[in-house]
N, C-alpha and C positions, 0 to 999 in steps of 0.2 A: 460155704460161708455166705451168709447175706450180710446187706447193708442196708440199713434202714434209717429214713428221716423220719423222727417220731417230732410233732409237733410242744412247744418245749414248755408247756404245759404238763405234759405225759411224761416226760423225760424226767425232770423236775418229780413229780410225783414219786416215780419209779425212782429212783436216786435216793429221796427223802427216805422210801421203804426200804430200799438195800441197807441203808444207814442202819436205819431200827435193828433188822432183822438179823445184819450181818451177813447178809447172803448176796450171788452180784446182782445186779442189773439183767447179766446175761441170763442167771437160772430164773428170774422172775419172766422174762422174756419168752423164755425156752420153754416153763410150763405150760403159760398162756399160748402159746401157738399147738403144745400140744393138746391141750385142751380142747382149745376150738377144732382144732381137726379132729377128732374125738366125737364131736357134735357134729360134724356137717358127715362123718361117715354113717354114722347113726341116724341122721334125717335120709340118709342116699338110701340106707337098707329097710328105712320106714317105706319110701316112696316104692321100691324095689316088689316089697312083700306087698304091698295096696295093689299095684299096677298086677301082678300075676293073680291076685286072689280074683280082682277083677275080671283078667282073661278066662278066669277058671268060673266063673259065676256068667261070663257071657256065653260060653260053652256049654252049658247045662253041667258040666262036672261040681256046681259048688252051689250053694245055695245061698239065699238070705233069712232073717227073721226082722221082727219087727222090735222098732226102739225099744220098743214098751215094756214087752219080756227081756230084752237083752237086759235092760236095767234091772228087772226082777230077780233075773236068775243070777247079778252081782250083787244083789242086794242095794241095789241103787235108785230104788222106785218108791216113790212119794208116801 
C-alpha cells in the first residue's frame, strides 16, 4: 500500500473525473503509475540497446552509415 499527498489541485481534478466516469480515484491512480512505468522501462531498454550497439560499433563488430542514406533507405530524404 502507498500513501500519497497529492497536491489538492490534482486531487480535486481526479475526484471531479471519478465522478464523470464512475470509476475510483484509486483506478485512475493506479493506471497512471502504470503507465509511467511502462515509459521509464521502455526509455531504460532504449538506453540499454544504444549503450551495447555502441560497444559493438567501438569494437569493430558493428558498423555505421551515414544520415543521409539512413534517411533514404526509410524513405525519409528530402
Amino acid at each position: 500500500m502507498i500513501a500519497l499527498r497529492l497536491p489538492h489541485e490534482i486531487e480535486d481534478r481526479l475526484a471531479a473525473l471519478a465522478r464523470r466516469t464512475g470509476r475510483s480515484t484509486d483506478d485512475y491512480a493506479r493506471d497512471a503509475i502504470l503507465d509511467h512505468l511502462k515509459d521509464i522501462e521502455q526509455d531504460i531498454e532504449d538506453v540499454e540497446l544504444a549503450e551495447s550497439r555502441l560497444e559493438a560499433i567501438q569494437r569493430g563488430e558493428a558498423g555505421t552509415i551515414p544520415l543521409s542514406e539512413a534517411m533514404a533507405r526509410y524513405g525519409l530524404a528530402d
